[in-house]
FIZA-579485 format. One record per residue (C-alpha): residue in three letters; x, y, z. Coordinates in steps of 0.25 Angstrom, whole numbers, padded with zeros to 4 digits, always signed. Layout:
alaXYZ;...
REM end
This chain:
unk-0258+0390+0206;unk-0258+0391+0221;unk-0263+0375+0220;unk-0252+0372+0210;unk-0241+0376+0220;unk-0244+0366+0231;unk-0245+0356+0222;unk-0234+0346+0222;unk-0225+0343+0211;unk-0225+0330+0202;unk-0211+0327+0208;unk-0215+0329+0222;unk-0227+0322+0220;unk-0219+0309+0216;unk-0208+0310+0226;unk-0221+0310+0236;unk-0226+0297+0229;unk-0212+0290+0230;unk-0210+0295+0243;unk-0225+0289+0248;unk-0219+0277+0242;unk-0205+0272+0246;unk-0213+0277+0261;unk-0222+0266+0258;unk-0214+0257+0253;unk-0205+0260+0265;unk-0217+0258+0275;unk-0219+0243+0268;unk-0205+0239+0264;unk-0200+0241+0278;unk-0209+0234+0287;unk-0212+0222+0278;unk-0196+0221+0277;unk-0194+0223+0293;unk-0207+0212+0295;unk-0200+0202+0287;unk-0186+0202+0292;unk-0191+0199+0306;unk-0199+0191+0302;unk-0189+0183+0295;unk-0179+0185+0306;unk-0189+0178+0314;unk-0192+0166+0302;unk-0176+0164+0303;unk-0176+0161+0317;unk-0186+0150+0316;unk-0198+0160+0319;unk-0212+0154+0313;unk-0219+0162+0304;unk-0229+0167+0313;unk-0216+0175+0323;unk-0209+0179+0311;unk-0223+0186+0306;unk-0225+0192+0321;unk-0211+0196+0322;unk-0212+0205+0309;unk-0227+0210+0313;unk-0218+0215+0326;unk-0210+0224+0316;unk-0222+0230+0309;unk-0233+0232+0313;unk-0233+0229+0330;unk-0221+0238+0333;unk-0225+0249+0326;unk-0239+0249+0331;unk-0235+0246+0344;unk-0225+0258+0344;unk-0236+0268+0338;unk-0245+0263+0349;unk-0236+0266+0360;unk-0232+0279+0354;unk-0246+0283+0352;unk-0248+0281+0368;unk-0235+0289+0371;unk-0240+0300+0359;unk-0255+0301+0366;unk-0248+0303+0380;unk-0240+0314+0375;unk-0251+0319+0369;unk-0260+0321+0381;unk-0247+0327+0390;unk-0245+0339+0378;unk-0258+0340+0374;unk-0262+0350+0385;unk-0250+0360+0382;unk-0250+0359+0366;unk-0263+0354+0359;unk-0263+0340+0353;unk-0251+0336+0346;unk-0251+0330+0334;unk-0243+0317+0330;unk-0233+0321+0317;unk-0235+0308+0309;unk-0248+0299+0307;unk-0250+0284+0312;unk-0247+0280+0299;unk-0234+0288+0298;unk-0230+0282+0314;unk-0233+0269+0312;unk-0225+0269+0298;unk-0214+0276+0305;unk-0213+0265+0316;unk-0214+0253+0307;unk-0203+0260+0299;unk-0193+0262+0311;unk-0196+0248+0320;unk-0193+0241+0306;unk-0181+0247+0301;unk-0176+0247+0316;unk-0178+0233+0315;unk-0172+0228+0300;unk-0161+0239+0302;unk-0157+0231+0315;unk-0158+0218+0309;unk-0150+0220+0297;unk-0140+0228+0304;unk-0136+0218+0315;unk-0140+0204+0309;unk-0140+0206+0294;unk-0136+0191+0292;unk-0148+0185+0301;unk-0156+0197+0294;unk-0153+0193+0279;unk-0152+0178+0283;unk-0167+0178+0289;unk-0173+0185+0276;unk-0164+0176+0267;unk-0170+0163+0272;unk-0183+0166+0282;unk-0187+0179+0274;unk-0198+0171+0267;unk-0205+0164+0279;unk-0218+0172+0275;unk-0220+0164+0262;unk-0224+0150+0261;unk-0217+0140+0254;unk-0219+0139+0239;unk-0219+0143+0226;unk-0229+0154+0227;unk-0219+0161+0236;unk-0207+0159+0229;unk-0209+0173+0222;unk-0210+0182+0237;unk-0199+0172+0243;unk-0189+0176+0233;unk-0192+0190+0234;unk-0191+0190+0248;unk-0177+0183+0247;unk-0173+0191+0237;unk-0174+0204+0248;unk-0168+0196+0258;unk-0155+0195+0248;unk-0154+0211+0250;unk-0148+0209+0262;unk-0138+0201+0260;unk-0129+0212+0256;unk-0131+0218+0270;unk-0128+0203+0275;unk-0114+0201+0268;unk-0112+0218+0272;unk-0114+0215+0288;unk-0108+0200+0288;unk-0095+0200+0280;unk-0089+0186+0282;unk-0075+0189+0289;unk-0070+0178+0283;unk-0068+0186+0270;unk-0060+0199+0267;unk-0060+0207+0254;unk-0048+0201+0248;unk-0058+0187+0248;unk-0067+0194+0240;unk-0057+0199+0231;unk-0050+0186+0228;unk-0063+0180+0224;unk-0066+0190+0214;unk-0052+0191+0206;unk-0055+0174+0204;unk-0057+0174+0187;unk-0065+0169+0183;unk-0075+0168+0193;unk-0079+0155+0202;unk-0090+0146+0192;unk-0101+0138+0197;unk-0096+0123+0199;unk-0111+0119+0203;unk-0125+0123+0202;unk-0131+0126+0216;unk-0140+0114+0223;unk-0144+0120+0237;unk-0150+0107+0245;unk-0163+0110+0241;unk-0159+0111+0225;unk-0158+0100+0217;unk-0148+0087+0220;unk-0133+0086+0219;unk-0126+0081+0207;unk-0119+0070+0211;unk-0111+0058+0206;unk-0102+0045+0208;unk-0088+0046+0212;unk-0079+0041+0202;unk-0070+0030+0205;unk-0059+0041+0206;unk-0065+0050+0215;unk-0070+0038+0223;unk-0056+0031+0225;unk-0050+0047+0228;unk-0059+0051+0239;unk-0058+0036+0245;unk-0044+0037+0245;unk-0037+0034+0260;unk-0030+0045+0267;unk-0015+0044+0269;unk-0017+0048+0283;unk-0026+0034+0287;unk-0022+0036+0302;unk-0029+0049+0301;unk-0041+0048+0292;unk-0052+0039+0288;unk-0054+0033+0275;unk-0068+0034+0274;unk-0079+0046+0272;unk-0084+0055+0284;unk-0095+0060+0285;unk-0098+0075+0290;unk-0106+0075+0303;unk-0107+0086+0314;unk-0115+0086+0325;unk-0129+0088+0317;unk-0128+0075+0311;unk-0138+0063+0316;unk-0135+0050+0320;unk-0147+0039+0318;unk-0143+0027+0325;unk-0149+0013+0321;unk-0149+0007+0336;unk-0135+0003+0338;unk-0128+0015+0336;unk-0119+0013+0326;unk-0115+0024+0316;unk-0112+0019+0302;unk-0098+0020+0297;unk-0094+0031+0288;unk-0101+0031+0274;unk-0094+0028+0262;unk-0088+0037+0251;unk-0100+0044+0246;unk-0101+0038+0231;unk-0108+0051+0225;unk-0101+0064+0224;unk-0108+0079+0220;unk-0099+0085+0208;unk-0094+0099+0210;unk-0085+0104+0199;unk-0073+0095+0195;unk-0074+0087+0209;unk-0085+0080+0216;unk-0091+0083+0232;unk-0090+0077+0244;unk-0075+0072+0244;unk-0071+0062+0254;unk-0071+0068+0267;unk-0055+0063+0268;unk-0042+0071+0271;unk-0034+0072+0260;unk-0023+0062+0262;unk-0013+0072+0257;unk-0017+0080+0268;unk-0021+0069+0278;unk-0005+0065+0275;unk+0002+0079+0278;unk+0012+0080+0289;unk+0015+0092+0297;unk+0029+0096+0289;unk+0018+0097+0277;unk+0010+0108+0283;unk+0021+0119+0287;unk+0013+0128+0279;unk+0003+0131+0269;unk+0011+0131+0259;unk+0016+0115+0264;unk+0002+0111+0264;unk-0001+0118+0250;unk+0011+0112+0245;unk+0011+0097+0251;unk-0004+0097+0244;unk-0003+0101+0231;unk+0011+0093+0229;unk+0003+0080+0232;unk-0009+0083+0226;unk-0013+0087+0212;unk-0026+0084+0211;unk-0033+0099+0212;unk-0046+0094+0220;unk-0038+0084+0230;unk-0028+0096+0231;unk-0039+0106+0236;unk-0046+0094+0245;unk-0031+0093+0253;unk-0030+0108+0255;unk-0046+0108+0260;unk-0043+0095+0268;unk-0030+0102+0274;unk-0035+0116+0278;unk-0048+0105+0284;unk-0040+0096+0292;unk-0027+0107+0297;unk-0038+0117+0301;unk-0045+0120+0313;unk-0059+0130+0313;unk-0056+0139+0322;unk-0068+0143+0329;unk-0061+0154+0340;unk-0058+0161+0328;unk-0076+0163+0326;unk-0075+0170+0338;unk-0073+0186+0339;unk-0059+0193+0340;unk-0053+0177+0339;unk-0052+0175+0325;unk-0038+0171+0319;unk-0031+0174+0307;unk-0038+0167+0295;unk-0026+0169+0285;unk-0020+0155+0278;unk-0009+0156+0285;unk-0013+0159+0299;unk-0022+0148+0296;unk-0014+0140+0293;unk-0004+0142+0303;unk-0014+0141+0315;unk-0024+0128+0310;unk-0035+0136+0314;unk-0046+0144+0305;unk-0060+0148+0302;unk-0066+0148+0289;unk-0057+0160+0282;unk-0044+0151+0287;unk-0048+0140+0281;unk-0052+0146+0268;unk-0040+0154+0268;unk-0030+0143+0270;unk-0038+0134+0258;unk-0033+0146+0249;unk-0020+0149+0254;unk-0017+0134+0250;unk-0025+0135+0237;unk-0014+0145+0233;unk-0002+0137+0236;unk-0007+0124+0229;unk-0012+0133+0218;unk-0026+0130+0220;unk-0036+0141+0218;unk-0045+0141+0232;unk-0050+0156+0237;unk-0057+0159+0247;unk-0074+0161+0249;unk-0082+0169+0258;unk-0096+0165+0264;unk-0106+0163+0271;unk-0111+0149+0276;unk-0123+0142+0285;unk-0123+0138+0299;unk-0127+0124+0302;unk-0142+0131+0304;unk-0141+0137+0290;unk-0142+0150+0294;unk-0128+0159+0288;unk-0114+0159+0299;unk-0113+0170+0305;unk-0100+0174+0298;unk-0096+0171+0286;unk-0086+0159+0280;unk-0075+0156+0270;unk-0071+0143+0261;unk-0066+0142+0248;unk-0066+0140+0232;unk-0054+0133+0224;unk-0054+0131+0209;unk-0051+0117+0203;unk-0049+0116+0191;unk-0056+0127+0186;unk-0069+0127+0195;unk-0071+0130+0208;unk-0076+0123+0220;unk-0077+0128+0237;unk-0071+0122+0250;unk-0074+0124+0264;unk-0064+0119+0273;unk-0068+0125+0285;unk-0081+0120+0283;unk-0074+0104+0281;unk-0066+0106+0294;unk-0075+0101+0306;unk-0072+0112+0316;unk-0068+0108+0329;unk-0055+0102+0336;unk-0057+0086+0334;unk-0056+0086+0318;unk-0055+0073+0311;unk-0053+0066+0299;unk-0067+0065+0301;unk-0071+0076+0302;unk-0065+0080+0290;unk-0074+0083+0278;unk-0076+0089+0264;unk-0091+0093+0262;unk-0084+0107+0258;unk-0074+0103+0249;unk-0078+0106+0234;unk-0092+0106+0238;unk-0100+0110+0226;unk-0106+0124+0227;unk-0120+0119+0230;unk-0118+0112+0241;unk-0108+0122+0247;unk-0119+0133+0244;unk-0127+0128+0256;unk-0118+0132+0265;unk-0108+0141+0259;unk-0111+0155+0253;unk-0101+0162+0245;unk-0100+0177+0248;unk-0097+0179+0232;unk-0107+0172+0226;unk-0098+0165+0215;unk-0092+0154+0225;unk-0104+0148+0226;unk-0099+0140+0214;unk-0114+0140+0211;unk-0121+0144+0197;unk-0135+0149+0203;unk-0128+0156+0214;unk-0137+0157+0228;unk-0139+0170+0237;unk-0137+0171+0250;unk-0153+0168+0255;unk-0154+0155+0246;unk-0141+0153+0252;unk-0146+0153+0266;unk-0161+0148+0262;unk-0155+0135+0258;unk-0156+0124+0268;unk-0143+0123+0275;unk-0136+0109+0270;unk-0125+0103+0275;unk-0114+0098+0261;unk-0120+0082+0266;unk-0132+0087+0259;unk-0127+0087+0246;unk-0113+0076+0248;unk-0126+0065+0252;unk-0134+0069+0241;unk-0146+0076+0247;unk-0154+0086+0239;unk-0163+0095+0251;unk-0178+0097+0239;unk-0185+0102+0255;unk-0183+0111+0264;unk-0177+0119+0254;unk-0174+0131+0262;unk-0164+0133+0277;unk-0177+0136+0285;unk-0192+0131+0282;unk-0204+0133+0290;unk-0213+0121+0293;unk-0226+0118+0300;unk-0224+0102+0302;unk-0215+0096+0297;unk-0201+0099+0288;unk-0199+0090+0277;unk-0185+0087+0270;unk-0186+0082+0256;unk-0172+0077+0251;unk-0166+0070+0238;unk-0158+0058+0242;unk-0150+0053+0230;unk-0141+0045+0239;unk-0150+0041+0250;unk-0145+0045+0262;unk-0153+0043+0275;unk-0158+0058+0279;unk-0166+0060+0291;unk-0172+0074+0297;unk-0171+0080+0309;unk-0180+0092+0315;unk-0173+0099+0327;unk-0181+0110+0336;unk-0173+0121+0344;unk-0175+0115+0357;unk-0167+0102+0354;unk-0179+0094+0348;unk-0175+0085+0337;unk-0183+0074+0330;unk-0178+0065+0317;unk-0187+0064+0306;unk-0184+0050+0298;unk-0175+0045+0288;unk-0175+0042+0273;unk-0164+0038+0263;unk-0175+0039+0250;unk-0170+0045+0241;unk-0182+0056+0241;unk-0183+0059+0256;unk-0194+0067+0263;unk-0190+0067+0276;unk-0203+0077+0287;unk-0199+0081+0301;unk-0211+0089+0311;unk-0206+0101+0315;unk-0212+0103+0330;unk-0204+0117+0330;unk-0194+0126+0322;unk-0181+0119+0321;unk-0172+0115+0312;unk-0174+0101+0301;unk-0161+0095+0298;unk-0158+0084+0287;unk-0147+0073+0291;unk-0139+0062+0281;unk-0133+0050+0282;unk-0128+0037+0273;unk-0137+0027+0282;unk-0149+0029+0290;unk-0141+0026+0303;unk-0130+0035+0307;unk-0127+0049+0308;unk-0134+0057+0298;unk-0128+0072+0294;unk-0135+0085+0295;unk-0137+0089+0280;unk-0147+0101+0281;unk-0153+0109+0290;unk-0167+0116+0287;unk-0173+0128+0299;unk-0187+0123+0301;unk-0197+0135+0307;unk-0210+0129+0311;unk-0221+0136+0306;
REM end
C-alpha cells in the first residue's frame, strides 16, 4: 500500500514521456534550424561551403561551449571566495542541462533577430542557398525538396513584414470580385524548361508591325534593339557596329496575339497633338475613336502612358513620394510603378477595355527580389487575358527616345514574364502549373531577349550554382544567334569566354574566384551583344 502511493499515475507517466520528447525534439530542432540558416545566410552572399559550414558550427556548438567555459571559471572563483563562510555550494543544473540551455538561448537569440529585422534576406537565403549542403543530383532530389518545402513556411512571415506599398486593400478586393476568374493563356517554360513555341509571322502581322510611323521626323522605321549598359560590344578591327537587325521573322504565341511586337510607337500616338491630350478622357477618347482593333487599341494606350511618362526616381526616396493616383499622374508627368499602372486602368475604363491592376514582387538586375514591391497590369481581350508592364518598357532617365522605346512587356506570355514578375495572388501568373515563391527566386534571372531570340537556358538551371573550375552554359539555339559568356569577379576582373552560333551550344568559363557568369546575344558575331541571363557563381 504504502509503495502504491508513490507511484506515479498512467497519465502522469505519459505527459512525462511527451514532455522528455517535444524537450528533445526541441534541443535538435532548434540548433539544426539556427545551424542552417546562418549557414545559408553565408551560401547567399557567395560564401564557400567550408564558411557557411564554420559559420553554423559557431552557433552550436563553439558558442555554447565557449560560454560554459568562461562561466565555469567565473562559477570556480565564486566558489572559492564563499567557500570558507557557507560549505561548497552546489551548481542547481547538470552540464547537460547548462550547455542545453545555452544552445537554446544563443540560437533563438540569433534566428529570433534575423527573421525579425531581415525576414526577406532570411526567406530569400533559405528559398534559394538553403540546399548548399547537398550535392547536385538526383539522389538528393528527395532532402532538397524537403528542405525547400520548410523554407516556404516563411514566406507568410515574408509577405507579413514586406507588404508592397504599392498596393492597398481595395486592389486586393477588386481582383477578387473579377468572375470568373483569370485562366491560364500558357504553360510555364522557366529558362531552364523546355523551348518556346514559336511561329512565322504571317503576311498580315508582318506588313502591320512594319508599318511607317505618321510621325517619320520623330521616329525610326526600323527595329531597336534593347541595350543597357550590361550589353557587350565585340569589335572586328574597324569598329564599326552593325546596322539595326531586321524585323524578327518568328514570333512566340501568347493567347490570341503573338510576342515581341515591333518596338514602334503607335502612329496614332506618335501623331497626337497637345490640344489631343487636355485630359485623360481626350487621350482615352482620341484612341478608341481611331482605333478599333482591341490589341492595337491596348498597345496606344501602353505606348502613350510609355512615351508621356517620366519614372520618377525622387519619389523612392523617404518622405518624397508623390501622389500616385491616375489623375495626379496624369496631370504631373511623373510616376513610379503604382502611377503608371493606375493611369493604364484609369484609361482602360474610358475606352471600355478591361485592364486592373496587379501587385508584386520582382528581381533586381542580380536576381536577388527589389527591396519593395511593384505594380503592372492585366487587361482582357476578347475573352482571355494577357499582362503589361509599362513602367518596365520606359527607359528611366531624362534623354528618352524613340529609341529607347520598347515592348518586351507588352503582352508578354506568362512564362516569360514569370522570370522576372511574381504575382502577389497567384492566379495572374496566367500559368497552369503555378510556381512558388522559392522556384520563383531559384530560377536563373533572364532578361525577356532570352525567350524573343529563341534561347532555351538546359544549364545552370538554378539563380546561384557552386563550381570548382569551370561554369558551363548549355543553351538550345533554334535561330542561331551568336552567344558568348562572360565571367566577372568582384574586384573588377572580367575575361570572355568564346562564341558560338551552333545550334547546341556548350559554351565553359574558369572561374579563378566567386563571381557572377553572364550569357550575352546578338544577330552577328560582331557587335553589341545583350545581356540575357545572369547566373551567381560561388567557388567551391
Amino acid at each position: 500500500m504504502g509503495e502504491s502511493c508513490h507511484r506515479d499515475s498512467p497519465v502522469l507517466t505519459v505527459l512525462r514521456a511527451l514532455l522528455s520528447l517535444v524537450s528533445s525534439l526541441v534541443l535538435v530542432a532548434v540548433p539544426t534550424v539556427t545551424v542552417w540558416l546562418a549557414s545559408s545566410l553565408i551560401a547567399f552572399h557567395g560564401g564557400p561551403r567550408e564558411i557557411a559550414l564554420a559559420g553554423g558550427l559557431l552557433l552550436f556548438p563553439i558558442l555554447p561551449v565557449l560560454w560554459e567555459w568562461r562561466a565555469s571559471r567565473a562559477w570556480k572563483l565564486a566558489q572559492a571566495r564563499r567557500k570558507q563562510f557557507v560549505g561548497t555550494p552546489k551548481r542547481t543544473f547538470t552540464l547537460f542541462t547548462r550547455l542545453a540551455l545555452r544552445t537554446l538561448l544563443i540560437c533563438l537569440v540569433f534566428s529570433g533577430a534575423m527573421v525579425a529585422q531581415f525576414p526577406k534576406v532570411t526567406f530569400a537565403a533559405l528559398a534559394t542557398r538553403g540546399d548548399w549542403f547537398l550535392s547536385p543530383g538526383e539522389a538528393g532530389e528527395p532532402w532538397r525538396k524537403g528542405v525547400f518545402a520548410v523554407a516556404g513556411g516563411l514566406e507568410g512571415l515574408h509577405r507579413l513584414a514586406n507588404p508592397n506599398p504599392h498596393v492597398t486593400k481595395l486592389d486586393g478586393e477588386a481582383l477578387a470580385q473579377i468572375d470568373p476568374a483569370p485562366a491560364p493563356t500558357d504553360v510555364p517554360v522557366v529558362p531552364s524548361g523546355s523551348s518556346a513555341r514559336w511561329r512565322k509571322l504571317t503576311d498580315d502581322e508582318r506588313a502591320a508591325m512594319e508599318g511607317v510611323s505618321a510621325d517619320a521626323g520623330t521616329l525610326e522605321s526600323s527595329v531597336i534593339s534593347w541595350k543597357d549598359e550590361d550589353d557587350k560590344h565585340v569589335d572586328d578591327g574597324n569598329d564599326q557596329t552593325p546596322p539595326p537587325p531586321p524585323v524578327e521573322d518568328v514570333v512566340m504565341e501568347t493567347g490570341a496575339t503573338h510576342w515581341p511586337w515591333k518596338a514602334e510607337v503607335s502612329p496614332l500616338v506618335a501623331g497626337m497633338h497637345p490640344h489631343d491630350e487636355t485630359s485623360i478622357a481626350a487621350v482615352a477618347q482620341y484612341i478608341k475613336s481611331r482605333e478599333p482593333e482591341p490589341f492595337k487599341r491596348i498597345k496606344a494606350l501602353h505606348d502613350w502612358v510609355v512615351t508621356r511618362l517620366q519614372y520618377d526616381l525622387a519619389s523612392l526616396k523617404p518622405g518624397q513620394r508623390k501622389a500616385q493616383d491616375a489623375n495626379s499622374v496624369f496631370q504631373n508627368r511623373i510616376a513610379v510603378c503604382e502611377g503608371y499602372a493606375r493611369l493604364m486602368v484609369e484609361l482602360g475604363r474610358l475606352t471600355g477595355d478591361q485592364i486592373v491592376y496587379v501587385g508584386g514582387d520582382v528581381r533586381e538586375e542580380n536576381g536577388a527580389a527589389a527591396p519593395v514591391g511593384h505594380a503592372w497590369n492585366g487587361v482582357k481581350v476578347n475573352g482571355l487575358w494577357y499582362l503589361i508592364d509599362t513602367t518596365w518598357d520606359d527607359p528611366i532617365g531624362p534623354d528618352k527616345t524613340s529609341r529607347s522605346y520598347r515592348t518586351d512587356y507588352l503582352f508578354i506570355p506568362p512564362n516569360v514574364a514569370i522570370w522576372s514578375h511574381f504575382p502577389d495572388d497567384a492566379r495572374w501568373q496566367l500559368l497552369q502549373a503555378k510556381l512558388t515563391r522559392g522556384d520563383f527566386l531559384r530560377q536563373p534571372f533572364a532578361r525577356p531577349g532570352i525567350a524573343r531570340e529563341g534561347l532555351t537556358l538546359k544549364s545552370p538551371s538554378r539563380a546561384a550554382v557552386d563550381a570548382h573550375d569551370v561554369v558551363a552554359f548549355e543553351v538550345e539555339n533554334p535561330l542561331r544567334r551568336f552567344l558568348l559568356v562572360e565571367y566577372k569577379t568582384p574586384n573588377g576582373q572580367s575575361h570572355e569566354c568564346g562564341v558560338s552560333n551552333d545550334e547546341h551550344v556548350t559554351l565553359s568559363c574558369p572561374v579563378p574566384a566567386s563571381g557572377e557568369a553572364v550569357l550575352f546575344s546578338n544577330e552577328a558575331r560582331y557587335g553589341t551583344y545583350g545581356q540575357v541571363v545572369s547566373i551567381a557563381v560561388t567557388q567551391r
